[in-house]
C-alpha positions as CSV (number, residue, x, y, z in Angstrom):
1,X,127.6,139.6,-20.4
2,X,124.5,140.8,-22.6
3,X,123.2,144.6,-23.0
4,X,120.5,146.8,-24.3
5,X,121.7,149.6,-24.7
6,X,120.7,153.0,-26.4
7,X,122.0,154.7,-29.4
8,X,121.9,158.4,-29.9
9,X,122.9,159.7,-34.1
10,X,125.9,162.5,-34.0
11,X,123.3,164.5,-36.7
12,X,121.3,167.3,-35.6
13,X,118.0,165.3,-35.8
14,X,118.2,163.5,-32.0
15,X,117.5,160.0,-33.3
16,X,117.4,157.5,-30.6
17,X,118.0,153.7,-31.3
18,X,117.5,150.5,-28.2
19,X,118.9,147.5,-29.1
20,X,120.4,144.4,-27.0
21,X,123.8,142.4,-27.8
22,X,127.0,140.3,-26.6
23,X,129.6,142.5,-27.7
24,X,128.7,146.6,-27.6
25,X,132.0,147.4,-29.5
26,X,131.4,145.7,-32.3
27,X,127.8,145.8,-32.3
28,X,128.3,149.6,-32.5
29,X,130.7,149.2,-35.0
30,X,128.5,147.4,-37.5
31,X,125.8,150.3,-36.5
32,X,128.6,153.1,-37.9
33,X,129.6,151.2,-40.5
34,X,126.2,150.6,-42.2
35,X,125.9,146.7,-41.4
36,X,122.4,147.4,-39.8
37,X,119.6,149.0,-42.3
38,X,117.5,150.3,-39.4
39,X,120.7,152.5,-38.6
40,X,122.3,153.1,-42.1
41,X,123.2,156.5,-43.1
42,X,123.8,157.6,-39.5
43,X,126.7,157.6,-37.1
44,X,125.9,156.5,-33.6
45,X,127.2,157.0,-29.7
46,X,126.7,154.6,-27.2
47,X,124.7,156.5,-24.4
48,X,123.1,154.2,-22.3
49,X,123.3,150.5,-21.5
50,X,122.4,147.7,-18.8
51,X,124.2,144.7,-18.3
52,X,122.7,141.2,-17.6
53,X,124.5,138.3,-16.7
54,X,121.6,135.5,-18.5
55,X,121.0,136.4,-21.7
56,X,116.8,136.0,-21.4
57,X,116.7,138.6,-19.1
58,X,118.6,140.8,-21.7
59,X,116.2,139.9,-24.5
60,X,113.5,140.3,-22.1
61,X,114.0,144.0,-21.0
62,X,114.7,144.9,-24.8
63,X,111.6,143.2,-25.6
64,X,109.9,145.4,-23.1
65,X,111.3,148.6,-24.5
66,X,110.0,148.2,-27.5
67,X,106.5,146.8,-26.8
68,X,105.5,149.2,-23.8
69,X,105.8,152.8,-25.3
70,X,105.5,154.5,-21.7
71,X,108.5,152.3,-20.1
72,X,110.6,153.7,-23.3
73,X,110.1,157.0,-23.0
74,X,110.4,157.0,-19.7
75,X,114.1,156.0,-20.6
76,X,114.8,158.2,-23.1
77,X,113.7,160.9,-20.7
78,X,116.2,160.2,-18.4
79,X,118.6,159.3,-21.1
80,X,118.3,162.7,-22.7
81,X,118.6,164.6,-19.2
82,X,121.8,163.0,-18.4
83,X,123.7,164.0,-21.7
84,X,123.0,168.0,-20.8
């Protein structure tokens, strides 16, 4: 399987990260543990993710997210209304 998923920081600042992988345990592993430098200094939880069987598809939506500020905040909206 392949995700994007979404990253929320443990600090008080709510810091929101989107990123796509293979293997979400270890990817947010190397997040806590520093391995990334867009995450560094921060210790992440794993709030949101989608699963995708073909891996284009993954990199597609994450590519998406990024690019199209609207479709992103839209996500973090709901994201951020589900963790109340």
């Amino acid at each position: 399987m392949y995700y994007v998923y979404v990253l929320k920081s443990l600090d008080e600042e709510e810091v929101f990260y989107l990123g796509y992988s293979q293997d979400l345990r270890k990817r947010l592993t190397s997040h806590n543990e520093g391995e990334n430098t867009s995450t560094r200094n921060r210790q992440w939880q794993l709030v949101y993710y989608e699963a995708y069987i073909i891996e284009k598809f993954a990199r597609h939506r994450e590519a998406q997210l990024k690019k199209n500020r609207r479709m992103k905040q839209f996500l973090l909206k709901r994201v951020r209304e589900s963790l109340k």
